[in-house]
N, C-alpha and C positions, 0 to 999 in steps of 0.2 A: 349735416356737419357734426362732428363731435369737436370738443371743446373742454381739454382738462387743467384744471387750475391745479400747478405746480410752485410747492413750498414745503419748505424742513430739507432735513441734510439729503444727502445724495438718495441713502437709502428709498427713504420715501419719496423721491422726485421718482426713482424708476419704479415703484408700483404705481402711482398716477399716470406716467406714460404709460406703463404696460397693458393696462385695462384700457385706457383709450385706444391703443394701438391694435387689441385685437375686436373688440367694436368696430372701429374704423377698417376694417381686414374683412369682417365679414360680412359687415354690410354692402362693403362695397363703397363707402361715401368718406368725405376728406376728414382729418381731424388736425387740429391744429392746439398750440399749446399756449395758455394765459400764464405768462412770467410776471405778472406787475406787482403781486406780492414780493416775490423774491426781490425785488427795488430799493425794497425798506427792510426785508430781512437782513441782519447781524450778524445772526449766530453762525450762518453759511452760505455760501454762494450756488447760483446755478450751473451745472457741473454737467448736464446732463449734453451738453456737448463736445466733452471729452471722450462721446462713445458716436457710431455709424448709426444716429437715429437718423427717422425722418423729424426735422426743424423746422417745422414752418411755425411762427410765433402768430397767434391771434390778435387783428388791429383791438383797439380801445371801443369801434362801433359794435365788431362783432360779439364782445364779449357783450355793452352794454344791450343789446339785443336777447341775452338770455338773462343776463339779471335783472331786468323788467318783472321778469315772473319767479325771481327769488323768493321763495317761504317753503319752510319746512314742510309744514300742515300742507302745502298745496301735495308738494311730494307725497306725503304720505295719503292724500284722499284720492290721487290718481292711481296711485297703487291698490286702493280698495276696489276702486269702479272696475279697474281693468281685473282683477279679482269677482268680479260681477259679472263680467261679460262686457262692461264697454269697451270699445277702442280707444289705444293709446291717444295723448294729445301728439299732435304734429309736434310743437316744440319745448321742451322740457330742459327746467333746472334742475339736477336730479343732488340731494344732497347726504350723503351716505352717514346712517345714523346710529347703526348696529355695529359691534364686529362682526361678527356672521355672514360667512357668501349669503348675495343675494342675487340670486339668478334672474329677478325682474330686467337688473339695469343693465344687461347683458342683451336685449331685447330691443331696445333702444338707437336709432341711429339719427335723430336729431336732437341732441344732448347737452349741455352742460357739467360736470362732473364737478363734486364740492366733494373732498373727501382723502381716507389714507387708502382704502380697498387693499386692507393688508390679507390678502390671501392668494395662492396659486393657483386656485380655482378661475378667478378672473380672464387667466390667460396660459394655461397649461397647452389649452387646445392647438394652440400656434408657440411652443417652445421651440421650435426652429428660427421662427424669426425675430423671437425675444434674444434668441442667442446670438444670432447676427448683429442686429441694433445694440444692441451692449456688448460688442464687441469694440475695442479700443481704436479710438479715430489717432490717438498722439501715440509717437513711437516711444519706447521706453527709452530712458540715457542710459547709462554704462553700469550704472549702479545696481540700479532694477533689472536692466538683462543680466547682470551677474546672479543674481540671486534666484531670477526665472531659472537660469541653466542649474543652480543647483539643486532647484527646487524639481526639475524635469527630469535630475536623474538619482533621486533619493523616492525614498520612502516617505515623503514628505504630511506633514500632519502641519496646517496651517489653526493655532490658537489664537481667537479673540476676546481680549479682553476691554469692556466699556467702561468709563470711569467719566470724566470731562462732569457735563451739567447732573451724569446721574448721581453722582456725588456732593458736588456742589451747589449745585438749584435745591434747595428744600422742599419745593413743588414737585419739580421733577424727579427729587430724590424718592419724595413719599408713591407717587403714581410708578416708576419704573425699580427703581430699588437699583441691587446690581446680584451678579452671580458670585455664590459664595468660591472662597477657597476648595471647599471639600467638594462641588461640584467642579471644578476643572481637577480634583485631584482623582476623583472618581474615575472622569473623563478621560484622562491620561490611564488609568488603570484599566480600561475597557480598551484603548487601541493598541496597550503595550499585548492584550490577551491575544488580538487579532491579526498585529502587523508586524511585520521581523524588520529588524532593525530600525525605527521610525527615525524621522528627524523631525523636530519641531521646530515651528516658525512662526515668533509669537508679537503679534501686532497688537500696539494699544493706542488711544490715546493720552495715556498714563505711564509709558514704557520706565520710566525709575521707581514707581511703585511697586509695579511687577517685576521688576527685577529684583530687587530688595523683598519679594512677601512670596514670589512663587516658587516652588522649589522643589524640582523632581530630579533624576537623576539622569534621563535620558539627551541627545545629543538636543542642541538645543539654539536657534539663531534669533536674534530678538533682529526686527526688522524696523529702524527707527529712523531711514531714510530720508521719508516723506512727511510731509506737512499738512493739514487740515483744505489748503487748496490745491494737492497735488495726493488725493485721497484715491482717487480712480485706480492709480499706480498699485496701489496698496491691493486695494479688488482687485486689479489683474493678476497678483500676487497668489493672493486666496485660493481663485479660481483655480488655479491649473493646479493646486497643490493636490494629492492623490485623496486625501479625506481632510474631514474638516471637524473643526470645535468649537461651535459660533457662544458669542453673548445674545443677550434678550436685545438684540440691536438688529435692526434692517439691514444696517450695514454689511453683518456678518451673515447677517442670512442670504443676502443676493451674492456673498462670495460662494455661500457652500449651491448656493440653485444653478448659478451658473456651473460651475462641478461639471463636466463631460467624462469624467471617468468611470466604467460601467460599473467598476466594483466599488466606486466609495463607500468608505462608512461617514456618517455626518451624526455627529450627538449634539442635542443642541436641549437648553434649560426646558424642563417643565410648564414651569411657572413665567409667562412673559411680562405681566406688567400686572402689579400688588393689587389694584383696582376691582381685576375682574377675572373670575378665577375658571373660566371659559373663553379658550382661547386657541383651540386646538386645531381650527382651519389654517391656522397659517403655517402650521407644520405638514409638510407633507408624512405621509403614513409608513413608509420605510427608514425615517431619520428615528434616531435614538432617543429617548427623551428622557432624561434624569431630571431630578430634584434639586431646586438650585438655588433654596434660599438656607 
């Protein structure tokens, strides 16, 4: 059984499914998802049911059954031996400690998963049925399908801009930062070079900052609709737009991956998080990468 503990905003809820879900795919064995953080989480709710996943929530036994053998160290002395030649343990906490794909945990099909597994590597290999499962279980209301429709028949450039705690947390202001002016203005200058007539549709959680501070000339729709519990909306939004201009945010980056259009451009910040100045697996190798501080 695989087993992924799901917490933080949406974004990162569906890289924790995604890597269990293709584990769980290719071994062939069940996986199920441990919500009991999200219970006490605040900042956001679990959301991941606003898309055609597979749901099955993990009872309190089964989760306590792998954190029995919770420690780091154990993680990491199994991953030596089995670098030695010995064979994997039967049952494993596995607790993700690098950014860096790690192809060990990929290997694995009785699991626990403690982690963000912020890369596309995790689960490229089954992009068909990542795109299926995050696909929208709730119908859009009238507001959102207007906007889908003009979004489906424009030249559509979907902009993200993050603000909320990366601003306000001083913690998470110093680990994330945010993306500068000059890099969305850059940004806008690269898809004005490529795409004829664009229209921009510019989503925040800050939407009267960016209005007041961003400033270009092209056609332009600020998408202020939706609410922090009706965020999915917004991603279906992203998604279908023809190219994309994400923040150093998960959020925007599952808009611009879900993307099905052959020819998008997707430009997204350099620099993801002030921390750690290697970080480039979570970008796929075709996306644009500017300078963004």
């Amino acid at each position: 059984m695989i087993i992924t503990n799901v917490y933080g905003g949406l974004g990162n809820q569906m890289f924790q499914y995604a890597i269990a879900r293709r584990i769980a795919y290719e071994n062939n064995v069940e996986f199920k998802l441990d919500i009991s953080k999200m219970k006490s989480y605040e900042l956001r709710d679990f959301l991941l049911n606003s898309f055609n996943i597979k749901n099955d929530i993990a009872t309190e036994n089964e989760i306590a059954n792998y954190k029995k053998i919770k420690n780091k160290y154990f993680t990491k002395l199994e991953k030596i031996l089995h670098e030695l030649g010995f064979p994997k343990f039967n049952k494993t906490y596995y607790e993700k400690q690098e950014f860096s794909f790690d192809q060990y945990i990929t290997t694995l099909s009785d699991v626990y998963l403690e982690g963000y597994w912020q890369s596309p590597q995790y689960f490229d290999s089954i992009r068909e049925i990542i795109l299926n499962d995050f696909s929208l279980s709730i119908k859009l209301d009238k507001e959102n399908q207007k906007i889908l429709n003009q979004i489906q028949n424009t030249n559509s450039i979907s902009l993200h801009i993050r603000r909320g705690d990366y601003v306000n947390n001083p913690y998470t202001n110093k680990i994330h930062g945010t993306c500068s002016l000059s890099y969305y203005q850059k940004a806008i200058e690269q898809i004005n070079s490529k795409v004829s007539n664009p229209v921009y549709y510019i989503f925040s959680d800050d939407i009267d900052w960016v209005k007041a501070n961003l400033k270009f000339d092209n056609v332009k729709i600020f998408v202020d609709i939706n609410t922090g519990e009706t965020c999915y909306f917004d991603m279906e939004l992203m998604k279908n737009c023809k190219h994309n201009i994400i923040a150093n945010s998960t959020f925007s980056w599952w808009g611009a991956w879900l993307n099905e259009n052959e020819n998008r451009l997707i430009i997204a910040p350099k620099k993801w998080i002030n921390t750690h100045s290697f970080f480039d697996e979570l970008l796929p190798k075709e996306w644009i990468k500017l300078e963004n501080k």
